[in-house]
C-alpha positions as CSV (number, residue, x, y, z in Angstrom):
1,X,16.3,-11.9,-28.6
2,X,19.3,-12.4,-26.3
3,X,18.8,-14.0,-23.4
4,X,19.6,-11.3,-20.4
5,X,22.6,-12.4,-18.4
6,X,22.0,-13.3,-14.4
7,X,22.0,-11.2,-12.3
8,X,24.7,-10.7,-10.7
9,X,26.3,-10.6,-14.0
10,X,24.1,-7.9,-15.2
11,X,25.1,-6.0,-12.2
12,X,29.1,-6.8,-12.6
13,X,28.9,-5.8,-16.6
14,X,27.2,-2.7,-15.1
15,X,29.1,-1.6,-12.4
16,X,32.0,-2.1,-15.2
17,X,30.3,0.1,-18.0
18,X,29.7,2.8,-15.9
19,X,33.4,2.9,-14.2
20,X,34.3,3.0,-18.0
21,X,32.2,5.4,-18.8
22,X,33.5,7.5,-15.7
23,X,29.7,7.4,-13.8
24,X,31.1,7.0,-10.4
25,X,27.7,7.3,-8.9
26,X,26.2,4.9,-10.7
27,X,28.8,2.3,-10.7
28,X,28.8,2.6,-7.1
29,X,24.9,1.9,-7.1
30,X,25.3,-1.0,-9.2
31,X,28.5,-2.2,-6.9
32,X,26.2,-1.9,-3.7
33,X,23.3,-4.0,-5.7
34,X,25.8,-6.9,-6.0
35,X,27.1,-6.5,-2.7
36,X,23.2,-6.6,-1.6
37,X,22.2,-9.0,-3.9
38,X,25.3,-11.5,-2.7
39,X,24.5,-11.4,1.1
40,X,21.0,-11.8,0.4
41,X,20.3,-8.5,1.8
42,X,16.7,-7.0,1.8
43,X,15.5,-3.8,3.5
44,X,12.9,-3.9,5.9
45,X,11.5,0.3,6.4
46,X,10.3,1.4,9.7
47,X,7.7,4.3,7.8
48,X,4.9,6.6,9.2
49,X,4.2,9.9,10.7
50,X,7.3,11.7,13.0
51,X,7.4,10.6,16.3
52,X,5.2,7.4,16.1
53,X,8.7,5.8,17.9
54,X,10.6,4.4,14.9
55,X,14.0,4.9,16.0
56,X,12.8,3.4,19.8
57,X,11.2,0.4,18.1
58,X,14.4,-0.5,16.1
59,X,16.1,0.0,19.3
60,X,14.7,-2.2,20.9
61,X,14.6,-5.0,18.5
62,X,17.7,-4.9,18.1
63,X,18.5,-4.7,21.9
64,X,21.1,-1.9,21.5
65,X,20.2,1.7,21.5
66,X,21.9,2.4,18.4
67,X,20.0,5.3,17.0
68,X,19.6,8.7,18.8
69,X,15.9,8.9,20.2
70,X,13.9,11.9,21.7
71,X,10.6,13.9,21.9
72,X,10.9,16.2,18.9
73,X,11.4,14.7,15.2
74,X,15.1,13.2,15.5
75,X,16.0,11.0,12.0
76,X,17.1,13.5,9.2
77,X,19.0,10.4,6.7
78,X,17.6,7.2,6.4
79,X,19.8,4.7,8.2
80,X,20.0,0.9,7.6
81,X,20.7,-1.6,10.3
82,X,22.1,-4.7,9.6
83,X,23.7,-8.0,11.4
84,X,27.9,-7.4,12.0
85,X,30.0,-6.6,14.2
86,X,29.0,-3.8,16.7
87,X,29.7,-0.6,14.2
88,X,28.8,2.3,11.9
89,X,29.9,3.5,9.1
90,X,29.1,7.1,7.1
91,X,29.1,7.4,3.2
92,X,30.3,10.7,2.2
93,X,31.6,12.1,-0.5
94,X,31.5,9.2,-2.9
95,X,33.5,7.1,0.0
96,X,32.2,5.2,3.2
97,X,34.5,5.3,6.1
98,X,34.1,3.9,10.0
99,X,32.7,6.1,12.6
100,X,32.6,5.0,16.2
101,X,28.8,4.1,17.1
102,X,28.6,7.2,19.4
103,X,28.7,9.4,16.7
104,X,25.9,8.1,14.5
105,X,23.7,10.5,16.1
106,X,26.1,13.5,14.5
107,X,25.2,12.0,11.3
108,X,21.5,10.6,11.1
109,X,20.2,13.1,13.6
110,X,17.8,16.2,12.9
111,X,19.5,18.6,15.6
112,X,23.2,17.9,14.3
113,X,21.9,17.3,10.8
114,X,19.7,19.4,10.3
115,X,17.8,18.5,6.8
116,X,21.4,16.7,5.9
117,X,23.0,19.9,5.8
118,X,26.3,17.0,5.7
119,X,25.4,16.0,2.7
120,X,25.5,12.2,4.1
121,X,24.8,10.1,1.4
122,X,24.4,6.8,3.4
123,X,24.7,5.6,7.3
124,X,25.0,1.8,8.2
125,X,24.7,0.2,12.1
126,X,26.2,-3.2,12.1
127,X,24.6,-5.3,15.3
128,X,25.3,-8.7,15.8
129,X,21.9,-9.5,16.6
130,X,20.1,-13.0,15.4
131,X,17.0,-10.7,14.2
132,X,19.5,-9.5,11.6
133,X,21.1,-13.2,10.2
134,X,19.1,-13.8,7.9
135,X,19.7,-10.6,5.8
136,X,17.0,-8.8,6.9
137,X,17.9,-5.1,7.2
138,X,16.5,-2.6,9.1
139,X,15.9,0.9,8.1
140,X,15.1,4.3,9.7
141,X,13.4,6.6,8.2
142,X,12.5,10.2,8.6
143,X,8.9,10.8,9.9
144,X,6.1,12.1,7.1
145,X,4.6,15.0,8.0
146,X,7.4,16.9,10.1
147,X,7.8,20.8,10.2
148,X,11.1,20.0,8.5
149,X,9.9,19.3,4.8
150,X,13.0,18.1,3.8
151,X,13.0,14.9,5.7
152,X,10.0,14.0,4.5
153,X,11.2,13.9,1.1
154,X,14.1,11.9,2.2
155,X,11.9,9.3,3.4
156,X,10.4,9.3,-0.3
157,X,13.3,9.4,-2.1
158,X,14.1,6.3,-0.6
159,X,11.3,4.7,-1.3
160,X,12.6,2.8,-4.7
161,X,14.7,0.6,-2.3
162,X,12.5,-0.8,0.0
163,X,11.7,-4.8,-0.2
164,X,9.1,-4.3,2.8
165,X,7.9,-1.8,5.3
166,X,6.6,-1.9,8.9
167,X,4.3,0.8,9.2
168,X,4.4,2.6,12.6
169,X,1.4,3.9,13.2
170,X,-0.6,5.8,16.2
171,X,-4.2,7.0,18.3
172,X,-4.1,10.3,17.1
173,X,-4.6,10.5,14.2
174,X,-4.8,6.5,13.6
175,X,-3.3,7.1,10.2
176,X,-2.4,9.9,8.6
177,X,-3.0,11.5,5.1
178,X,0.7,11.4,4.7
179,X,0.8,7.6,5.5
180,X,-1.9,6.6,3.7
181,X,-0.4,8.4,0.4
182,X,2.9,6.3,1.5
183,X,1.7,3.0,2.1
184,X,-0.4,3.3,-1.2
185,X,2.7,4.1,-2.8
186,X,4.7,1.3,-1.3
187,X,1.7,-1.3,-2.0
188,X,2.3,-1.4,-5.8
189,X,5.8,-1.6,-4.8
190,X,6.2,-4.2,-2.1
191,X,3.8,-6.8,-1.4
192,X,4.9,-7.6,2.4
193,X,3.6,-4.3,4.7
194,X,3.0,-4.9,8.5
195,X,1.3,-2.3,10.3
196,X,2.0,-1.8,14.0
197,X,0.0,0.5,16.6
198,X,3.1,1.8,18.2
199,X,3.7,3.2,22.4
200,X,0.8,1.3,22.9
201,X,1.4,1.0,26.2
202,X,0.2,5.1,26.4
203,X,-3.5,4.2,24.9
204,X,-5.9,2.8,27.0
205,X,-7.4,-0.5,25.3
206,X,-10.7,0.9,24.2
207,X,-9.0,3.8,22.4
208,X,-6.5,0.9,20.8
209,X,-9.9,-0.7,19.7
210,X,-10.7,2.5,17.8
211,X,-8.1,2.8,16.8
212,X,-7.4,-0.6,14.8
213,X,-11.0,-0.1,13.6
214,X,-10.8,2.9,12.0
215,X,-7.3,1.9,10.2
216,X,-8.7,-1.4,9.2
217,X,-11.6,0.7,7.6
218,X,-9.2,3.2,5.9
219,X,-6.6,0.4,4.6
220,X,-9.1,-2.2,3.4
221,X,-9.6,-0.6,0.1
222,X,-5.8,0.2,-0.6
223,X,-4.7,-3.3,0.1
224,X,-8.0,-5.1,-0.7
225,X,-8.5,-6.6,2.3
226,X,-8.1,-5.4,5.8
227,X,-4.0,-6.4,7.4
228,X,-4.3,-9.4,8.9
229,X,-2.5,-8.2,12.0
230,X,-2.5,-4.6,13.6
231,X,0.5,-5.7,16.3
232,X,-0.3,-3.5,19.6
233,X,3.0,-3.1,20.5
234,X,5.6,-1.5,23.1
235,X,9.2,-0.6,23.0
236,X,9.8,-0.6,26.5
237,X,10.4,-3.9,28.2
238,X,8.1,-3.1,31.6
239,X,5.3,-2.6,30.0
240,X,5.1,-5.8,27.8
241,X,2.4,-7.5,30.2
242,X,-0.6,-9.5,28.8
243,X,-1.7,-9.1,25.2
244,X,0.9,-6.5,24.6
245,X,3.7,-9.3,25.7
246,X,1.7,-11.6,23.3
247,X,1.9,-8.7,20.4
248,X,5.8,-8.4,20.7
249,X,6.3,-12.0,20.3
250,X,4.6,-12.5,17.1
251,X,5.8,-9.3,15.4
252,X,9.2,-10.4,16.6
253,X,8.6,-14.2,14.5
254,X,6.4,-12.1,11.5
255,X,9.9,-10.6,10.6
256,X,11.8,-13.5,11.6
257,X,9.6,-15.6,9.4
258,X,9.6,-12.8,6.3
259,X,13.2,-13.4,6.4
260,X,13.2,-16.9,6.5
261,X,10.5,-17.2,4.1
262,X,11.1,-14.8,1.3
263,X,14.4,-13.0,2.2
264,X,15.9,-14.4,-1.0
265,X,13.0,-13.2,-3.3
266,X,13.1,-9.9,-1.9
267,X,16.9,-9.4,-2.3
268,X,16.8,-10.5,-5.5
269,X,14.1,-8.0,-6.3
270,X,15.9,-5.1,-5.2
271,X,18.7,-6.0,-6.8
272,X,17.0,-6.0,-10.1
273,X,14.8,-2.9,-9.4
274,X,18.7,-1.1,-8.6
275,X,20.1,-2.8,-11.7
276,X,16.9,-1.2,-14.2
277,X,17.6,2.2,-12.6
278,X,21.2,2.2,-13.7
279,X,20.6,0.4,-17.0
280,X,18.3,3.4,-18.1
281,X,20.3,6.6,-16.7
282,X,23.8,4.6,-18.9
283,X,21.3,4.6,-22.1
284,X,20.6,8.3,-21.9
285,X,24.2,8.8,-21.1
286,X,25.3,7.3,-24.1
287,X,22.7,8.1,-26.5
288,X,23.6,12.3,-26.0
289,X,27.5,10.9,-26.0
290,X,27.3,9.3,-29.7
291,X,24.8,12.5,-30.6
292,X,27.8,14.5,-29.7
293,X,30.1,13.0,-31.8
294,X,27.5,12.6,-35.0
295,X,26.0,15.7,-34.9
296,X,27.4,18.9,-37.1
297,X,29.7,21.1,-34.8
298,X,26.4,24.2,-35.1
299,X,24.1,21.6,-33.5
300,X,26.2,21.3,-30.6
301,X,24.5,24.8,-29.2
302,X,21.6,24.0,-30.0
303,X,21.8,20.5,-28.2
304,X,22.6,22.2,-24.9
305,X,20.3,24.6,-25.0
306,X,17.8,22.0,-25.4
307,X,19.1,20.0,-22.8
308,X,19.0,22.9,-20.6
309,X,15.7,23.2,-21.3
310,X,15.1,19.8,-20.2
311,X,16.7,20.2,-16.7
312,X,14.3,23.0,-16.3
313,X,11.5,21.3,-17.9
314,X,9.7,20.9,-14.2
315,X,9.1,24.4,-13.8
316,X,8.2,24.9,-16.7
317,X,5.8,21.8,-16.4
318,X,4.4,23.4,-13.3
319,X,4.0,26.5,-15.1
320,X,2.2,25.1,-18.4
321,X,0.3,22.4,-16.8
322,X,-1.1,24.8,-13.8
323,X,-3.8,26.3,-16.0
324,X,-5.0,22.8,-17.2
325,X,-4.9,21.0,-13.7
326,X,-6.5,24.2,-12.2
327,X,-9.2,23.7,-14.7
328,X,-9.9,20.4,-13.5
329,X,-10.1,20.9,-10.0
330,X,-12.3,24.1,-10.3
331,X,-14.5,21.6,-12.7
332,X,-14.9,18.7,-9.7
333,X,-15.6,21.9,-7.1
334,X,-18.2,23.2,-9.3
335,X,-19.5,19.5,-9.6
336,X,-19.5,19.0,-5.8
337,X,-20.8,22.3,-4.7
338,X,-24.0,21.8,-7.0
339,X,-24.7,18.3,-5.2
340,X,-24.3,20.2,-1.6
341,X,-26.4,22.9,-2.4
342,X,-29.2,20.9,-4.1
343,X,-29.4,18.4,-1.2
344,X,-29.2,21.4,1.5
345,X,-32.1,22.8,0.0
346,X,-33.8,19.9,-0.1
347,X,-33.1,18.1,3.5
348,X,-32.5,20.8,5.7
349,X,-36.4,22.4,6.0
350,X,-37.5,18.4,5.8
351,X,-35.1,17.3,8.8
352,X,-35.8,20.7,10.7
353,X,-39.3,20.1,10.4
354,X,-39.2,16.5,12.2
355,X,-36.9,17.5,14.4
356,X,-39.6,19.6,15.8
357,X,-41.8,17.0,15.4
358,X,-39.5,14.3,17.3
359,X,-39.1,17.3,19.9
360,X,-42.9,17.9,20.2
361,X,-43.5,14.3,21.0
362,X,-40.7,13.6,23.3
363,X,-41.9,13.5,26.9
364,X,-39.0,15.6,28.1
365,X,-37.2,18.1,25.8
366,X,-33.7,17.8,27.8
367,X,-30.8,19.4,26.1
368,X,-29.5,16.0,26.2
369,X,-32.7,14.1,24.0
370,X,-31.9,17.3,21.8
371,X,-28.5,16.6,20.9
372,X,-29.4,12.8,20.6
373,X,-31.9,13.6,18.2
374,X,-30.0,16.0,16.1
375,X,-27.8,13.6,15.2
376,X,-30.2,11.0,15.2
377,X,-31.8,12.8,12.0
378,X,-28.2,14.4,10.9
379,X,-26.9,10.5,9.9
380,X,-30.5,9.5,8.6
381,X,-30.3,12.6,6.2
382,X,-26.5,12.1,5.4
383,X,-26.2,8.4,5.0
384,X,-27.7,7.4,2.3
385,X,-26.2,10.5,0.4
386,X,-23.2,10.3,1.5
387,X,-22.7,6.8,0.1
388,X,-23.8,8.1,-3.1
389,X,-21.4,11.2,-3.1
390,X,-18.6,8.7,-2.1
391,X,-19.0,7.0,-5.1
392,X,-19.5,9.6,-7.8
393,X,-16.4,11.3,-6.2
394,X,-14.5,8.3,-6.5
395,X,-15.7,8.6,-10.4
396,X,-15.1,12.0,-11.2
397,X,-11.9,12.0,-9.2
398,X,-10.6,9.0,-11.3
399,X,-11.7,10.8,-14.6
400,X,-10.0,13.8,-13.2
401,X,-6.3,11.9,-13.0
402,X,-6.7,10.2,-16.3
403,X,-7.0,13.8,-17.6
404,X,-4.1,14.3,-15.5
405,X,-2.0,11.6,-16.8
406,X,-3.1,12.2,-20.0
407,X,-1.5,15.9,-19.7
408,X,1.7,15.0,-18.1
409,X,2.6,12.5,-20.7
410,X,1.4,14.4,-23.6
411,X,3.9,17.3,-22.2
412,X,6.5,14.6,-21.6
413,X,6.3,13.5,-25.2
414,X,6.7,16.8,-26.4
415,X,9.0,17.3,-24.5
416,X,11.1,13.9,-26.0
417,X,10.6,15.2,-29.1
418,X,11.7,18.6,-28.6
419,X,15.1,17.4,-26.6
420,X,15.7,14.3,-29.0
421,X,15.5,11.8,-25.8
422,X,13.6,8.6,-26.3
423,X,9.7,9.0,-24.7
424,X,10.6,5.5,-22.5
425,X,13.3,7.0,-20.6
426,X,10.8,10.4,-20.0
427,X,8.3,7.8,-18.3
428,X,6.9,9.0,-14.7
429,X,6.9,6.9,-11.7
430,X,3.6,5.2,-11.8
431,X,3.0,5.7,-8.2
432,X,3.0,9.5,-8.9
433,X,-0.8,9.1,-8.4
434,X,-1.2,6.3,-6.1
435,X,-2.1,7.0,-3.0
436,X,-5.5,9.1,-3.9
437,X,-6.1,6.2,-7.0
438,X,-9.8,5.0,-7.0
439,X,-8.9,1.8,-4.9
440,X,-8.2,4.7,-1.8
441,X,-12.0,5.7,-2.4
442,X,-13.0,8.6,0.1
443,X,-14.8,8.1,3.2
444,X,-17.0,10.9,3.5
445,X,-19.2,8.6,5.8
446,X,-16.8,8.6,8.5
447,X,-17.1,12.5,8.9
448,X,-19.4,13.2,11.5
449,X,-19.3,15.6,14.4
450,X,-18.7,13.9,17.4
451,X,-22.0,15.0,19.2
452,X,-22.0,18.4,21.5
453,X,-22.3,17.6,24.9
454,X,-24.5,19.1,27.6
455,X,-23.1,21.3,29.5
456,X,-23.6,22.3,33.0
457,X,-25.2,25.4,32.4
458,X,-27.8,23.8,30.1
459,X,-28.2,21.2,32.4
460,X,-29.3,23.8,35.3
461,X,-31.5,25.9,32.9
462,X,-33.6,22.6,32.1
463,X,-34.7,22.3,35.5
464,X,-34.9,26.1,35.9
465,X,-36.6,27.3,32.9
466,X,-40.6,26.5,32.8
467,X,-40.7,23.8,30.7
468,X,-42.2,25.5,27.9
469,X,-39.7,27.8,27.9
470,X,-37.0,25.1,28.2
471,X,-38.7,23.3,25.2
472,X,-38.5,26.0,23.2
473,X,-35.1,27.3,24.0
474,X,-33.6,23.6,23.4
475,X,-35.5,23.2,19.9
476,X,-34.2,26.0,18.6
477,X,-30.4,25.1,19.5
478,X,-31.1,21.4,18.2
479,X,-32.3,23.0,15.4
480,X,-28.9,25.3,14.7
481,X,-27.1,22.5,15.5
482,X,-28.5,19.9,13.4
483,X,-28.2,22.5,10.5
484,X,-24.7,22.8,11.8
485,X,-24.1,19.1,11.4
486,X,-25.7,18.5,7.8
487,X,-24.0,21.9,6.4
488,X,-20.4,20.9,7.6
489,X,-20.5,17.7,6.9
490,X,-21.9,18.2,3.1
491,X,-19.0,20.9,2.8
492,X,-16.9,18.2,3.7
493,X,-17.6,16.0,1.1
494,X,-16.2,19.0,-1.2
495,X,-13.4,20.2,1.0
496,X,-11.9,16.5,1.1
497,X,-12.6,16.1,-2.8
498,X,-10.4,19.2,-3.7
499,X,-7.8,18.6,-1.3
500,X,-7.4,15.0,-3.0
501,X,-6.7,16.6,-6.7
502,X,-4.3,19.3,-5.2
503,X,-2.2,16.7,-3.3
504,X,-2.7,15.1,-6.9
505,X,-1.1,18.1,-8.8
506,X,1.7,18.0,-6.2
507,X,2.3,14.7,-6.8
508,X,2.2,14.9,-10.3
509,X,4.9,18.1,-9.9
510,X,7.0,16.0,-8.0
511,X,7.4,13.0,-10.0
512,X,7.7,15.4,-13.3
513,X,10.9,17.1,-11.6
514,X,12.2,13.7,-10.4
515,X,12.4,11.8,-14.1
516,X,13.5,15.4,-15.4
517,X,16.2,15.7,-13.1
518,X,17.6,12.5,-13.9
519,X,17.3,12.2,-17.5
520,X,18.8,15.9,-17.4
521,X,21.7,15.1,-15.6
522,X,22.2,11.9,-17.6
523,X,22.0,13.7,-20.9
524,X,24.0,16.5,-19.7
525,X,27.2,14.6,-18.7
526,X,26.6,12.5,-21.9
527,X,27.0,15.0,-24.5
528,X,29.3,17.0,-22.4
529,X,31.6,13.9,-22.6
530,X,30.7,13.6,-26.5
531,X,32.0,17.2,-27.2
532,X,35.2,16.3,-24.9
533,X,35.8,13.7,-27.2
534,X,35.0,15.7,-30.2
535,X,37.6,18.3,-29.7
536,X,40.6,16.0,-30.1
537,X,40.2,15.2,-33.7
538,X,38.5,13.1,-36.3
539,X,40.6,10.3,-35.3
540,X,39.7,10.5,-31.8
541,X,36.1,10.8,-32.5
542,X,35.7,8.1,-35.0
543,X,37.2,6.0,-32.1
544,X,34.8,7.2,-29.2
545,X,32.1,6.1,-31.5
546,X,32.7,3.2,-32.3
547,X,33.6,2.3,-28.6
548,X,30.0,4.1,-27.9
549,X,28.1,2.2,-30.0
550,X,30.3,-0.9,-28.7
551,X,29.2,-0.2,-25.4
552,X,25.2,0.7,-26.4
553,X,24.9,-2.8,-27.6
554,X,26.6,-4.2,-24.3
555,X,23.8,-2.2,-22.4
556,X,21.2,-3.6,-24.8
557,X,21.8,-6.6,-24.3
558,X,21.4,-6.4,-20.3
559,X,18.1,-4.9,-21.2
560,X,17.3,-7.6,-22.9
561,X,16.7,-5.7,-26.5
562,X,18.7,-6.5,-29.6
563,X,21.2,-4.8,-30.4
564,X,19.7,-3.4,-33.8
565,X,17.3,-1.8,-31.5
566,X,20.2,0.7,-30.6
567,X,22.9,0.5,-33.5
């Protein structure tokens, strides 16, 4: 087998093949991979939920406010900061050209943006800062989770080039569905996440304890371990006293070190991850190009129908696949609704009944030793089942997305078949399913109610009441609520199960219509160019194949495959 060139080679003979080809896009991708790749470059994501203070933070590493900051969602385009002179520049239209730095905001921003109505492509900062020297990139993304849907999926879109992410996140929520799904996504991506509890100067230090607890708790299945480091961090200068001065200096050295210590690797991964992405969409250009030309002239309408087909093979997917994914969610709900009602029937006249007990014993039946005891007996009863729900969700669910899998690729492969595309370059992004994968596991545990408070009115009627009356009246509230507290949170266990397989299906939607999308454009312009070829004569063609299949065994040969494979 031929050994695969280096990279920057690879990235050169690429950049080449696809200007020859007439793939401006792509040669323009594998241009900024060499350009990356050659100034050790590696990008550095700020991610999380809108307005956890992304575009503040970066600010204020970087000791310029470069990026346009307020308090409603603000980033609509990822922008990348990196070391130069003090500058910007805007990518539109194919082309990059200079903008003064007071007009990034006109660009990157949600209000004069608005879901990159512009159709900006790419924004750059250049800051001479020493943060930035060695190569490390920083880059701002639009929040998850924002009213404005399509900034969201920017920030996913983008996610293929990220070397390694500092995720912002917050005290309420903690962490998010949205950035758990994320940072599960970037774990089998990146290896290098930090996670920072951002403005943390606004949360007083026991809720920052909570806080770190709870995300420890979440993450430590996803990553395998808890984060080493939660930094409990500020961006604003005044407010940098004690531990939180202590915070800022080490996340300051963590990316100074990441820079120092594995900038290189990371560049060079990038660079190789950009160089297999335009590798694959030249093979399916090429392969519907030489079909073109070898194909009977009647096949031709046949060929663009089916490609047509192809480009519209997500809705379709959506529509074919609903039934079958519907089936499987409506098959875990039936599954989880038959454990919640058996152990209802079975715990809630036990736990009434020594409630009343616990009640009937207590020396004072306050509204206050109610509640206490409700929930006293509503974690007894729940704990032990709980835990055992936990895990045969965590079963079924991973059952459920095999079956899910197993259905996308089996449509994909038809699919292959029925287009004539190869079943490799049909393959979906394996971290379609990620983020709700057995390693997230469900924490049905972690659902209780808070407990109700007294309030002042109950408070007077204790010591108004006789206390028989008082007794009684407070028993039978302890009692509603502690059927209150078992009911919900057994409902919860199923609620939380079926949201999982419906963000699933979405998911799985998603990356369908992303690998159809490209192969469909890729197959399009190929055979497009075939025909174009085709049409000026026998000669012509006989020449445009044999400089196709010339230029098949070129891009065979940076994929490392013999060229047999593709003659």
């Amino acid at each position: 087998m031929p050994t695969v060139p280096p990279l920057t080679d690879r990235l050169e003979q690429l950049e080449a093949l696809a200007r020859e080809l007439g793939q401006t896009d792509l040669a323009t991708a594998a241009r900024a991979a060499q350009e990356r790749y050659a100034q050790g470059l590696f990008y550095v994501a700020l991610v999380g939920e809108f307005k956890r203070g992304k575009s503040t933070l970066i600010n204020a590493l970087v000791e310029t406010p470069v990026l346009p900051a307020g308090v409603v969602p603000v980033t609509a385009v990822p922008t990348v900061i990196r070391f130069g002179p003090l500058g910007a520049r805007v990518r539109e239209d194919g082309s990059w050209r200079a903008i003064p730095l007071s007009r990034v905001a006109d660009f990157v921003s949600q209000e004069e943006n608005p879901g990159n109505s512009r159709g900006v492509s790419g924004v750059e900062v250049t800051v001479p800062h020493p943060l930035l020297g060695g190569g490390l990139c920083l880059v701002d993304t639009p929040g998850l989770g924002s009213v404005h849907a399509e900034n969201t999926k920017a920030t996913r879109d983008f996610l293929p080039h990220i070397d390694a992410a500092v995720v912002m996140l917050g005290a309420a929520p903690p962490i998010s569905a949205d950035e758990l799904e994320f940072v599960t996504a970037l774990r089998s991506q990146v290896e290098t996440l930090i996670f920072v509890l951002g403005k943390a100067d606004q949360i007083p230090p026991g809720d920052r304890a909570q806080a770190e607890a709870f995300t420890r708790q979440v993450l430590k299945p996803v990553l395998g371990d808890s984060p080493r480091t939660i930094y409990q961090i500020t961006a604003m200068p005044q407010s940098r006293v004690g531990a939180l001065a202590v915070f800022w200096t080490e996340f300051r050295g963590a990316l100074m070190d990441l820079a120092a210590a594995s900038g290189a690797r990371l560049s060079a991964a990038g660079a190789c991850r950009g160089a297999d992405r335009v590798r694959a969409q030249l093979g399916i250009y090429l392969e519907e190009a030489r079909r073109a030309l070898r194909d009977p002239l009647e096949a031709a309408d046949r060929r663009a129908r089916e490609l047509a087909d192809l480009a519209a093979g997500a809705e379709r997917a959506g529509r074919e696949l609903a039934p079958l994914l519907a089936l499987e969610e409506q098959r875990l709900g039936d599954l989880f609704r038959a454990r919640r009602i058996a152990f209802l029937e079975r715990v809630l006249p036990e736990a009434a009944g020594e409630l009343a007990e616990r009640l009937a014993g207590a020396r004072r039946c306050t509204r206050g030793r109610a509640v206490d005891l409700a929930n006293e007996l509503a974690r007894e009863r729940l704990a032990a089942w709980l835990v055992a729900s936990e895990r045969e969700a965590t079963r079924a669910y991973d059952e459920a997305m095999a079956r899910f899998s197993t259905l996308a690729a089996e449509y994909l492969a038809r699919l292959a078949h029925a287009a004539g595309v190869a079943e490799r370059d049909l393959e979906l992004d394996p971290t379609w399913d990620a983020a709700f994968s057995a390693q997230a596991g469900f924490y049905f545990a972690n659902l209780m109610y808070r407990a109700r408070p007294s309030s002042v009115a109950a408070l007077f009627v204790d010591h108004v009441l006789p206390k028989a009356s008082a007794r009684r009246r407070n028993r039978e509230w302890a009692t509603r609520y502690l059927v209150d507290l078992l009911t919900v949170n057994a409902e919860r266990v199923e609620n939380d199960l079926r949201e999982r397989v419906r963000q699933s299906e979405r998911n799985l939607r998603a990356a369908l219509g992303r690998v159809l999308a490209d192969v469909g454009r890729a197959a399009t312009q190929g055979a497009e160019a075939g025909r174009r070829a085709r049409t000026a004569g026998e000669a012509a063609s006989r020449e445009s194949l044999a400089r196709i299949d010339r230029q098949r065994r070129t891009l065979a040969a940076l994929d490392g495959r013999p060229a047999a494979a593709v003659g």
